[in-house]
BABAKE-621027 format. One record per residue: residue number from 1; residue in one letter; chain; x, y, z of N, C-alpha, C, O in turn. Coordinates in steps of 0.2 Angstrom, whole numbers, plus 5000, padded with zeros to 4 digits. Example, Ala and Ser with C-alpha at 12.3 -4.5 7.8 and 13.67 -1.06 7.14 Angstrom:
residues 2
R    nr   rest   kette    nc1    nc2    nc3   cac1   cac2   cac3    cc1    cc2    cc3    oc1    oc2    oc3
R     1      A       A   5066   4972   5039   5062   4978   5039   5066   4984   5039   5071   4983   5042
R     2      S       A   5064   4989   5035   5068   4995   5036   5064   5000   5039   5067   5006   5040
***
This chain:
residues 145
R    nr   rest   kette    nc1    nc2    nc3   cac1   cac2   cac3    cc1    cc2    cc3    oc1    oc2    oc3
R     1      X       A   5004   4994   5000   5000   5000   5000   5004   5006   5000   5003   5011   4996
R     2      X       A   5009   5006   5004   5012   5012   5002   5017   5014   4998   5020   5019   4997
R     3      X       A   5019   5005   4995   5024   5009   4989   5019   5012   4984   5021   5017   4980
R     4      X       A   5011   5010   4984   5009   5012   4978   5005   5017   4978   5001   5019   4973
R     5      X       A   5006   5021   4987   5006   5030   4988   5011   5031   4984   5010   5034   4978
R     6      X       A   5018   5030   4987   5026   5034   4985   5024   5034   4975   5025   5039   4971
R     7      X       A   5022   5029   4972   5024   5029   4965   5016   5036   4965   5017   5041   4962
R     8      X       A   5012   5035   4967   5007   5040   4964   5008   5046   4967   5006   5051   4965
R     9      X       A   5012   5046   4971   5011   5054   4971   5021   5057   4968   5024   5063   4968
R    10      X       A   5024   5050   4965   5030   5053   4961   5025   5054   4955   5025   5060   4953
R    11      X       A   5021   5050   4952   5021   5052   4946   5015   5057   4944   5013   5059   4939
R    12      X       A   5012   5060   4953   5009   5066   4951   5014   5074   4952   5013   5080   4951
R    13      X       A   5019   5072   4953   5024   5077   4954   5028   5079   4949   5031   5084   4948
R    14      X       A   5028   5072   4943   5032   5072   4934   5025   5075   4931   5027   5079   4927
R    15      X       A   5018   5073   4931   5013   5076   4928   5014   5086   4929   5014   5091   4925
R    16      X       A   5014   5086   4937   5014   5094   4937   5022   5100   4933   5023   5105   4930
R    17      X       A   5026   5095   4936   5031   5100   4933   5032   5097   4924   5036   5099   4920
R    18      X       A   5027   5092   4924   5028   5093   4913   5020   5098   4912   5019   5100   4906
R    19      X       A   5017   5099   4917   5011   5103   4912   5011   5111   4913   5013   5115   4917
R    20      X       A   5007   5111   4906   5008   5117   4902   4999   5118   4902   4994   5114   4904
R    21      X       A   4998   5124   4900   4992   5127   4896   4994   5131   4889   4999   5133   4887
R    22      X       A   4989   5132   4887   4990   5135   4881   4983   5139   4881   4977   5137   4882
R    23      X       A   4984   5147   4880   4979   5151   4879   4979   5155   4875   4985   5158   4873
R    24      X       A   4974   5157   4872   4972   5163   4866   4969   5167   4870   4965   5166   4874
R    25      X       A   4973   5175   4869   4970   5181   4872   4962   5183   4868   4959   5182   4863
R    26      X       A   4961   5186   4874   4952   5188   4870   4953   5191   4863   4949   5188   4858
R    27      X       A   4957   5194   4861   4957   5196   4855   4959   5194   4849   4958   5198   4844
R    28      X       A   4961   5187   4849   4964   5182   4845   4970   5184   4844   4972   5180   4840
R    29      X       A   4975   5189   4846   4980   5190   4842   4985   5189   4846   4990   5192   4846
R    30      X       A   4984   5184   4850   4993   5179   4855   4989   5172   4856   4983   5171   4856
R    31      X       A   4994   5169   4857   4994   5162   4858   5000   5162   4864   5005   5165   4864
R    32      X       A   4997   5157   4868   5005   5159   4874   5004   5150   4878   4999   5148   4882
R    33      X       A   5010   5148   4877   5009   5141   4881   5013   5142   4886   5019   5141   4885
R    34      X       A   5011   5143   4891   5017   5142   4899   5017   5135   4902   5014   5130   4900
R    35      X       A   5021   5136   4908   5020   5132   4914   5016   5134   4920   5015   5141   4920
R    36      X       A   5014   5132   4924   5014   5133   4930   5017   5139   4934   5015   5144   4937
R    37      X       A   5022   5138   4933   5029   5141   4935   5028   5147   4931   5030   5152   4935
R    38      X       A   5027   5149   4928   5027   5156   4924   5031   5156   4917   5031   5161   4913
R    39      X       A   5037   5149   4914   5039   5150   4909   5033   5149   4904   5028   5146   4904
R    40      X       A   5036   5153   4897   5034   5152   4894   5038   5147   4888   5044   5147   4887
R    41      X       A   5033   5142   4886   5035   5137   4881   5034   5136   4874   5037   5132   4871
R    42      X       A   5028   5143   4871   5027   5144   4866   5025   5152   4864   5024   5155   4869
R    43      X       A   5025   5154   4860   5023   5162   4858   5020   5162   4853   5024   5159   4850
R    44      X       A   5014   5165   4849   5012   5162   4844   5011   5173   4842   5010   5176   4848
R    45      X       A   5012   5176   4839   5008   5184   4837   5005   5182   4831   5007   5178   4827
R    46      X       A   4999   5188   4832   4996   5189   4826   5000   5194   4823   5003   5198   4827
R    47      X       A   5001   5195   4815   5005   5200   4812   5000   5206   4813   5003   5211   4812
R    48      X       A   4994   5205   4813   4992   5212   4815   4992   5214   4822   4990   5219   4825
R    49      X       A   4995   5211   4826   4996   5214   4831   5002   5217   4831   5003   5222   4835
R    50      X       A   5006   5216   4826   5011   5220   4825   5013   5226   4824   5018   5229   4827
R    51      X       A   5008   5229   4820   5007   5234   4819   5002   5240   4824   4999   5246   4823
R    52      X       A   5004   5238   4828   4999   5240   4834   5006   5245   4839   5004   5249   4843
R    53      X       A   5009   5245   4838   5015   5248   4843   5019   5243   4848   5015   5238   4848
R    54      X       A   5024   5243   4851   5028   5240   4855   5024   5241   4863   5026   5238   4868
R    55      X       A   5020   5244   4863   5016   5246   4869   5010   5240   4868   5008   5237   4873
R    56      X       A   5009   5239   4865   5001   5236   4862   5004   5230   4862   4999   5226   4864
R    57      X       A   5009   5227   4861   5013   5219   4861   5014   5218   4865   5013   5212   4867
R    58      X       A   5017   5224   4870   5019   5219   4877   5013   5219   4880   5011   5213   4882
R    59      X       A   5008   5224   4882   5002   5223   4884   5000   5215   4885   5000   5211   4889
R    60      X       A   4996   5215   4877   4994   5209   4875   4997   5203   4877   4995   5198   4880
R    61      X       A   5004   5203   4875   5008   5197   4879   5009   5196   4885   5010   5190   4886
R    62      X       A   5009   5200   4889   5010   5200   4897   5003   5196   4898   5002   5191   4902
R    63      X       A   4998   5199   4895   4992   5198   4898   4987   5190   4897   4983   5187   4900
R    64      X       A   4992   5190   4889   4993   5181   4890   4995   5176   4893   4993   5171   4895
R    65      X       A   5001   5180   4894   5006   5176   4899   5002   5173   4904   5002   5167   4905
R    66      X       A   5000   5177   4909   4997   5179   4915   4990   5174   4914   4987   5172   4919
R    67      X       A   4987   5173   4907   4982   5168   4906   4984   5161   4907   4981   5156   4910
R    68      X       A   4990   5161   4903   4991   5155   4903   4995   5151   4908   4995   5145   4909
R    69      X       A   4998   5155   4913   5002   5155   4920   4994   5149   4923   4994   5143   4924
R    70      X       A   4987   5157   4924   4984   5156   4929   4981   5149   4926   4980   5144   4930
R    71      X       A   4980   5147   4919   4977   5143   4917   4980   5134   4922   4979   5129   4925
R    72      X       A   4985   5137   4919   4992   5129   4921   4992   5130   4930   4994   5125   4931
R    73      X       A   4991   5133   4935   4990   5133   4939   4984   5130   4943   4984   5127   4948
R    74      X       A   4979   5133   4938   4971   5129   4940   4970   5122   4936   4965   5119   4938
R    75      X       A   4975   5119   4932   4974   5113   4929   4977   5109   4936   4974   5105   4939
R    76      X       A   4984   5111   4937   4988   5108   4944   4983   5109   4949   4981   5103   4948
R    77      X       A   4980   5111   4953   4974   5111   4959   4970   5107   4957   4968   5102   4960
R    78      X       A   4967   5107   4950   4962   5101   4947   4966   5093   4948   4963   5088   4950
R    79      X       A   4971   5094   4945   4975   5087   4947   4975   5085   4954   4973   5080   4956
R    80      X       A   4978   5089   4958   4979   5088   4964   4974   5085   4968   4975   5080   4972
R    81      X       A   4968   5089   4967   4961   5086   4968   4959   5082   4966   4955   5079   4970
R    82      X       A   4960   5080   4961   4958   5073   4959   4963   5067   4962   4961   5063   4965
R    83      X       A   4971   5068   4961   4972   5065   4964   4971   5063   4972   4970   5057   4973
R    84      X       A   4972   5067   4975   4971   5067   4982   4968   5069   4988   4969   5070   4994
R    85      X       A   4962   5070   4984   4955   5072   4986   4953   5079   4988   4957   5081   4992
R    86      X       A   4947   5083   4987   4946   5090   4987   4947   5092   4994   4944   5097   4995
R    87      X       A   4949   5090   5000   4950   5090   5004   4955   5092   5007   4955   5096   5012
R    88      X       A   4964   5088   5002   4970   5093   5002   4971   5096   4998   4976   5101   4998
R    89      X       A   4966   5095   4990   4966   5102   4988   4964   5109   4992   4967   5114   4991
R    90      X       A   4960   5108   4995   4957   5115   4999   4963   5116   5003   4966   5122   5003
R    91      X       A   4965   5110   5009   4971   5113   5011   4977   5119   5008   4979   5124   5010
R    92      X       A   4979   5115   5003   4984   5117   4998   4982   5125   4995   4985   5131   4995
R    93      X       A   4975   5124   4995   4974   5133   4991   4973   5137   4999   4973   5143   4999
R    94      X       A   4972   5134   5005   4972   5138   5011   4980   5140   5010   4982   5146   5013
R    95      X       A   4983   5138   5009   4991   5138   5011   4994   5143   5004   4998   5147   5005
R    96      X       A   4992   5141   4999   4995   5145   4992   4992   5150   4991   4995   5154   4989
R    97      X       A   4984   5152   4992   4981   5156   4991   4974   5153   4985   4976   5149   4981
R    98      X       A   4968   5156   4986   4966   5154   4981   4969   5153   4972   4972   5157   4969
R    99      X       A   4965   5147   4970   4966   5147   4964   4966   5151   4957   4960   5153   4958
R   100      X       A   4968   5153   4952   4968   5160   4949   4960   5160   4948   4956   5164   4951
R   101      X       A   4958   5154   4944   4949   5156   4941   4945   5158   4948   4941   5163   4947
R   102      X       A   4946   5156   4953   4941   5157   4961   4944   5165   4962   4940   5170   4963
R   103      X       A   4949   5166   4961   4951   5172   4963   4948   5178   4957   4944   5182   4960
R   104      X       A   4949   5180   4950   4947   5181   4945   4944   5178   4942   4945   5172   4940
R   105      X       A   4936   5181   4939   4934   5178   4934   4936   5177   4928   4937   5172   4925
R   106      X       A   4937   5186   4926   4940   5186   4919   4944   5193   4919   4941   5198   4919
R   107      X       A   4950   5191   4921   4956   5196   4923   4960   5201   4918   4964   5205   4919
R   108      X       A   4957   5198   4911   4960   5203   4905   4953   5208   4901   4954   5214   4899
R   109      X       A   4948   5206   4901   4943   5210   4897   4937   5214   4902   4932   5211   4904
R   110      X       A   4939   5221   4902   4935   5223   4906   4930   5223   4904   4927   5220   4899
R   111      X       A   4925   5225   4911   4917   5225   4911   4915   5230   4906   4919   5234   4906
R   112      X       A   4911   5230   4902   4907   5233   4897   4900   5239   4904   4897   5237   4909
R   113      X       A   4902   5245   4901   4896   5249   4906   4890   5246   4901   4892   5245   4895
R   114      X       A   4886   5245   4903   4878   5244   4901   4878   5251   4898   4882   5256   4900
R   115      X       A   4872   5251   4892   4868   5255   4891   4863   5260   4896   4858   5258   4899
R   116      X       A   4864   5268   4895   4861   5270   4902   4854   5268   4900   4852   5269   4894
R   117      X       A   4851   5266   4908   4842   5262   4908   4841   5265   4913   4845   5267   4917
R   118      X       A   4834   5264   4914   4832   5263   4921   4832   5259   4924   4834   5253   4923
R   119      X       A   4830   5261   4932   4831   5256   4937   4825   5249   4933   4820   5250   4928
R   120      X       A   4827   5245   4936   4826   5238   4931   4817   5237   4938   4817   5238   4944
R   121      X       A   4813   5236   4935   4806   5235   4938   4808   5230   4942   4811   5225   4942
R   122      X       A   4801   5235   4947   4802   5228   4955   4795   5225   4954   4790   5228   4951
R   123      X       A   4796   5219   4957   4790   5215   4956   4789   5213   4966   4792   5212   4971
R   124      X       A   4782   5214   4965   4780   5212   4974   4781   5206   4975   4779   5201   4972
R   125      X       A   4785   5205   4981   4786   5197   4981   4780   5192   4984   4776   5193   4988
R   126      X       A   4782   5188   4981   4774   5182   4982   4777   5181   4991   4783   5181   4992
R   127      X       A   4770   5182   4996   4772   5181   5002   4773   5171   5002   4772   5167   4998
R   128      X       A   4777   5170   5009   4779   5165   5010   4775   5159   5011   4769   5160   5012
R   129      X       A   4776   5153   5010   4768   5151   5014   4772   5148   5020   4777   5146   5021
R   130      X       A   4764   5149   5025   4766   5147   5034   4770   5141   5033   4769   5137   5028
R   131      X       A   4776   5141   5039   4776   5135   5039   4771   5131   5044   4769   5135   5049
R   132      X       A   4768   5124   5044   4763   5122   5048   4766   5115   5051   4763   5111   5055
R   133      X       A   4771   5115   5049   4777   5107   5048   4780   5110   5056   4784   5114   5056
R   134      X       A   4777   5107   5062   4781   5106   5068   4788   5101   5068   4788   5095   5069
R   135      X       A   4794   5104   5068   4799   5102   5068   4800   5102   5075   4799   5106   5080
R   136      X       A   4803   5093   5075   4804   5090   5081   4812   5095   5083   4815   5093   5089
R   137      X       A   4815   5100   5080   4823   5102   5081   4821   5108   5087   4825   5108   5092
R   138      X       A   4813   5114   5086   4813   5118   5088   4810   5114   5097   4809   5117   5102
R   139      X       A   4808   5108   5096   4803   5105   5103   4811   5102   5108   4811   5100   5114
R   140      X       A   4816   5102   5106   4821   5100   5109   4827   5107   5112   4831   5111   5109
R   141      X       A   4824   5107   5121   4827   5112   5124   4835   5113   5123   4837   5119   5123
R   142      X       A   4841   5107   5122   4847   5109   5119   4847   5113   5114   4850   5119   5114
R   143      X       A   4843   5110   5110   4845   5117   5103   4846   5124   5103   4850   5128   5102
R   144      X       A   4840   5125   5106   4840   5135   5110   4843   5136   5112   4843   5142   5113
R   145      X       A   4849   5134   5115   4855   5138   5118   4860   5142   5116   4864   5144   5120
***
């Protein structure tokens, strides 16, 4: 039993330091495959990104990067969980910090202001119905305390 802890959690530790992600920026114009770790492993531009200025690439690329970083890091918490049950996953993110997707939804494309409206119509809410169901929890004097 415990050599065949030792070999699953070597061959979850060769899984995590070979995986990558691969993401496209919202605008299609980067491709960025990192690690976990923060290297990057591929770089793909669009040639109209080229043309955008040397501010406008590094932009777009940092902001990939930082996609593909958070991507490979939330696939790693997903292994980990699966390997080793959501229980020392949760540990591990109490200790590392949440995982990038829980922490950000979508950390490169700003909110869109809505169109200005009115306030959105209130509707009266339907009242509740009694409860009539005597619950044996509230007839037990421990509870109330």
């Amino acid at each position: 039993m415990n050599e065949e802890r030792v070999q699953a959690t070597e061959r979850l530790q060769r899984e995590l330091k070979a995986l990558t992600a691969t993401v496209e920026h919202p605008s299609g114009l980067c491709m960025v495959t990192a690690s976990a770790k923060g290297e990057i492993r591929a770089l793909h531009l669009h040639p109209a990104l080229l043309t955008r200025g040397a501010r406008a690439v590094g932009q777009v690329v940092t902001e990939t990067v930082r996609l593909a970083t958070d991507a490979a890091v939330q696939t790693s918490f997903n292994k980990v969980a699966l390997a080793l049950g959501d229980g020392v996953a949760i540990d591990v993110e109490s200790i590392a910090g949440d995982s990038p997707f829980r922490a950000t939804w979508n950390p490169v494309v700003p909110p869109v202001a809505p169109a200005e409206q009115g306030p959105p119509e209130r509707r009266p809410r339907t009242p509740r119905p009694e409860d009539t169901d005597d619950d044996a929890f509230f007839e037990n004097p421990m509870w109330l305390r």
